[in-house]
C-alpha positions in Angstrom: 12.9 -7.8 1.4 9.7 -8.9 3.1 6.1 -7.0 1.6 3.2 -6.8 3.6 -0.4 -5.1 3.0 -2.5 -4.1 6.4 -6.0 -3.1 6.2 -9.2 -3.3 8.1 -10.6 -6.9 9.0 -14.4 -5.1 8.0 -12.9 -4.3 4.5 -13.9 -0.5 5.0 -11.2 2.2 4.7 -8.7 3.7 7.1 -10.3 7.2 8.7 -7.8 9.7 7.8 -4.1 9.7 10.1 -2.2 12.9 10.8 1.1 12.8 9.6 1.7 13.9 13.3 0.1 10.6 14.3 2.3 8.1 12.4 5.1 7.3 15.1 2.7 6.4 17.3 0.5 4.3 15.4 3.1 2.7 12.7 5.7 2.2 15.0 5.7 -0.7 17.3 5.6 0.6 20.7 7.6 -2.4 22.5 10.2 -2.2 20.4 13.0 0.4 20.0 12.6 1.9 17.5 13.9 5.6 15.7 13.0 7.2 12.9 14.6 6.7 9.2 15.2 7.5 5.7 13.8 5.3 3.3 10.6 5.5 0.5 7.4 5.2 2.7 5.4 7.6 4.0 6.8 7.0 7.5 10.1 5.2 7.8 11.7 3.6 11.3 14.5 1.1 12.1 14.2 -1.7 14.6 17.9 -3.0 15.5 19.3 -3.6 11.4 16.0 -3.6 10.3 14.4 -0.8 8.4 10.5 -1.0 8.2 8.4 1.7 5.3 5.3 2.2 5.6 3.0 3.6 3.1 -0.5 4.5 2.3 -1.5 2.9 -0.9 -5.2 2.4 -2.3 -8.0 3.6 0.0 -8.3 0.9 2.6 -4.3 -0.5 2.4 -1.5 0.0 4.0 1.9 -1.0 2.4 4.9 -2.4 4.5 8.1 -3.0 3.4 10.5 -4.5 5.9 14.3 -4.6 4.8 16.7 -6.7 7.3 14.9 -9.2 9.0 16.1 -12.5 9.4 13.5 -14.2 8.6 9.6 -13.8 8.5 9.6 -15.2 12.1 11.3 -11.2 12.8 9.3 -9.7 10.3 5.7 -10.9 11.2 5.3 -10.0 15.0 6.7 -6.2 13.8 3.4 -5.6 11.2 1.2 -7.7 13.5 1.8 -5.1 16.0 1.6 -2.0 13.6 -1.5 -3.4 12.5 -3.1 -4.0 16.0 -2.0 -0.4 17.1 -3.6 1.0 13.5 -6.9 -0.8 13.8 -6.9 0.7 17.6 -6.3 4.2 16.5 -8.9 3.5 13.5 -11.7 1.7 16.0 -11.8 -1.1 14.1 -9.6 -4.8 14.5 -6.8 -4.9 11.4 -5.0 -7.3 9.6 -2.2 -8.2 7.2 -0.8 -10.6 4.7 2.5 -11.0 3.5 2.6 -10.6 -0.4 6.6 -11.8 -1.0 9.4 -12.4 0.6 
């Protein structure tokens, strides 16, 4: 299991998402992707690999990526959820892997 945090560069926190809101924003739109049962507030798989996201403390999101191969799967697939959450939140995002 791979653990990633995403939050904005600035530091400030997330404007609030609509649950409606979270496929488009959480799951990376060049990949195939469906949604999935897992803990998170929005779960999705990617091929085998299952990807949870969830909102933690004001300002973070938590990722949790089961499957991947390595981090070189792993990190383009939260790169891209956190470019396409700082563009629905205005702002540029980033994240940091915290195990794996």
């Amino acid at each position: 299991m791979i653990e990633y945090t995403i939050s904005l560069v600035s530091g400030d926190d997330w404007p609030a998402l609509p649950r409606g809101t979270y496929v488009s924003v959480l799951q990376p739109q060049s990949l195939s992707c469906e949604r999935a049962d897992g803990d998170g507030d929005h779960c999705f798989r990617t091929g085998a690999t299952l990807v949870c996201a969830s909102w933690e403390l004001a300002g973070t999101w938590y990722v949790c990526i089961e499957g991947a191969p390595s981090f070189a799967a792993a990190d383009p697939i939260v790169a891209q959820m956190a470019h396409q959450l700082g563009q629905a939140a205005g702002q540029p995002a980033g994240y940091h892997r915290i195990s794996g």
